[in-house]
TIKELO-914414 format. One record per atom (N, C-alpha, C): x, y, z. Coordinates in steps of 0.02 Angstrom, whole numbers, padded with zeros to 5 digits, always signed. Layout:
<rs>
XYZ...
</rs>
This chain:
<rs>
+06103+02633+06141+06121+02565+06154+06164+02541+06096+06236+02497+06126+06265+02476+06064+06265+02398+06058+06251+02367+06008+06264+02305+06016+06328+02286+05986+06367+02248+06039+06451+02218+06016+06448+02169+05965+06462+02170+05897+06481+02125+05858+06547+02069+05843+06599+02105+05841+06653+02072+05872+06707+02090+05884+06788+02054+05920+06826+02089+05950+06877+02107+05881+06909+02143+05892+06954+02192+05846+07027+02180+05875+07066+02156+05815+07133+02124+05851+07184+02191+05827+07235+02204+05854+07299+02274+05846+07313+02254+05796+07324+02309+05749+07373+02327+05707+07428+02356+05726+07499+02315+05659+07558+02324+05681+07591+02405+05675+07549+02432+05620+07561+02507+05629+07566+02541+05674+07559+02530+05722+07573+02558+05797+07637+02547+05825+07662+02504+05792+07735+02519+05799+07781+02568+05775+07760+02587+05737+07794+02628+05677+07768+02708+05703+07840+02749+05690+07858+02801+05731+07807+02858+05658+07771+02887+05663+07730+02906+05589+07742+02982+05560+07808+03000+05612+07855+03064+05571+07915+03031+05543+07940+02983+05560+07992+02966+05537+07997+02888+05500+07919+02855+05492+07904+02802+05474+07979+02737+05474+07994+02713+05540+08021+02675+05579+08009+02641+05630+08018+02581+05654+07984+02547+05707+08028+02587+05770+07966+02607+05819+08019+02622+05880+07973+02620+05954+07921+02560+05956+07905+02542+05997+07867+02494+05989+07869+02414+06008+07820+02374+06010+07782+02393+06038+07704+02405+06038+07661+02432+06050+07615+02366+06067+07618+02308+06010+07606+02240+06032+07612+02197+06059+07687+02200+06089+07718+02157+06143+07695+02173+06202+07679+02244+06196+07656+02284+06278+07574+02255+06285+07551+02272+06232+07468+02243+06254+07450+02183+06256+07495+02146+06219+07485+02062+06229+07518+02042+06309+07555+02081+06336+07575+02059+06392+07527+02077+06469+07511+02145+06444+07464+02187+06477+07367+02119+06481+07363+02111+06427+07297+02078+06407+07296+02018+06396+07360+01978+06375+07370+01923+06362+07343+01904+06286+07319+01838+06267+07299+01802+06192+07240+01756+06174+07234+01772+06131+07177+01717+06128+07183+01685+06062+07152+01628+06032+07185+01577+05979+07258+01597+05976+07289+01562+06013+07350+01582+05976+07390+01628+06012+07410+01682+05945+07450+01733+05955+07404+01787+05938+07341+01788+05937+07282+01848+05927+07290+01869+05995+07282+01950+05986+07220+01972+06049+07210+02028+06042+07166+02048+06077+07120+02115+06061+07107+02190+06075+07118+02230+06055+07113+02302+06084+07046+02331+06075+06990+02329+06056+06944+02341+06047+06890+02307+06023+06822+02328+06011+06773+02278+05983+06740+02336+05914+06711+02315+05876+06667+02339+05828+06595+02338+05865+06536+02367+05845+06478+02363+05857+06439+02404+05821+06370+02397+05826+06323+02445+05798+06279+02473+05850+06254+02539+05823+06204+02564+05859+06150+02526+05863+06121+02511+05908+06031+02490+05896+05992+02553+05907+06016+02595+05965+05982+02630+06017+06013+02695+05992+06017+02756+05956+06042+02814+05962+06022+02852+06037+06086+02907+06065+06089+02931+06121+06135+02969+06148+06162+02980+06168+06185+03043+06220+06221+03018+06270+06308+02991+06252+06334+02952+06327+06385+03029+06353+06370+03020+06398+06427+03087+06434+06473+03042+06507+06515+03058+06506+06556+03042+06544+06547+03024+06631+06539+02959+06667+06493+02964+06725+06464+02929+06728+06427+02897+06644+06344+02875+06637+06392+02788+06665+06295+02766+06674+06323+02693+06735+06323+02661+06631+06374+02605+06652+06366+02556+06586+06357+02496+06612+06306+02445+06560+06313+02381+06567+06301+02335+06510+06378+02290+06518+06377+02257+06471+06356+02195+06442+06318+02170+06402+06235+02137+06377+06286+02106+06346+06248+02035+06327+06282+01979+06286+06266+02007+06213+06309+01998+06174+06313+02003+06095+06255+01948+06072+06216+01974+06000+06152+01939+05996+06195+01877+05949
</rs>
């Protein structure tokens, strides 16, 4: 079991090409458009969390997602 602590906003390094360290794709324009924003000009690609529950997820398993404490 994981409990969600909070959401995790993109970094701009994902723009940046990392053999030739150059911008060569907004990578942020695409997911803010894809996901849209929140305050603002934030928004989010992922969350942080902690284990409560150690376990065994394999690919398949049913998920459900529980309010953050």
């Amino acid at each position: 079991m994981i409990r969600p602590l909070e959401q995790v906003a993109r970094c701009a390094i994902t723009t940046t090409d990392p053999e030739r360290g150059f911008r060569n794709l907004d990578t942020l324009r695409v997911i803010k458009e894809d996901r849209g924003a929140r305050d603002g000009d934030q928004f989010d690609f992922g969350i942080y969390g902690e284990v409560v529950r150690p376990g065994r997820v394999r690919v398949g398993d049913a998920v459900t997602v529980l309010e953050s404490a």
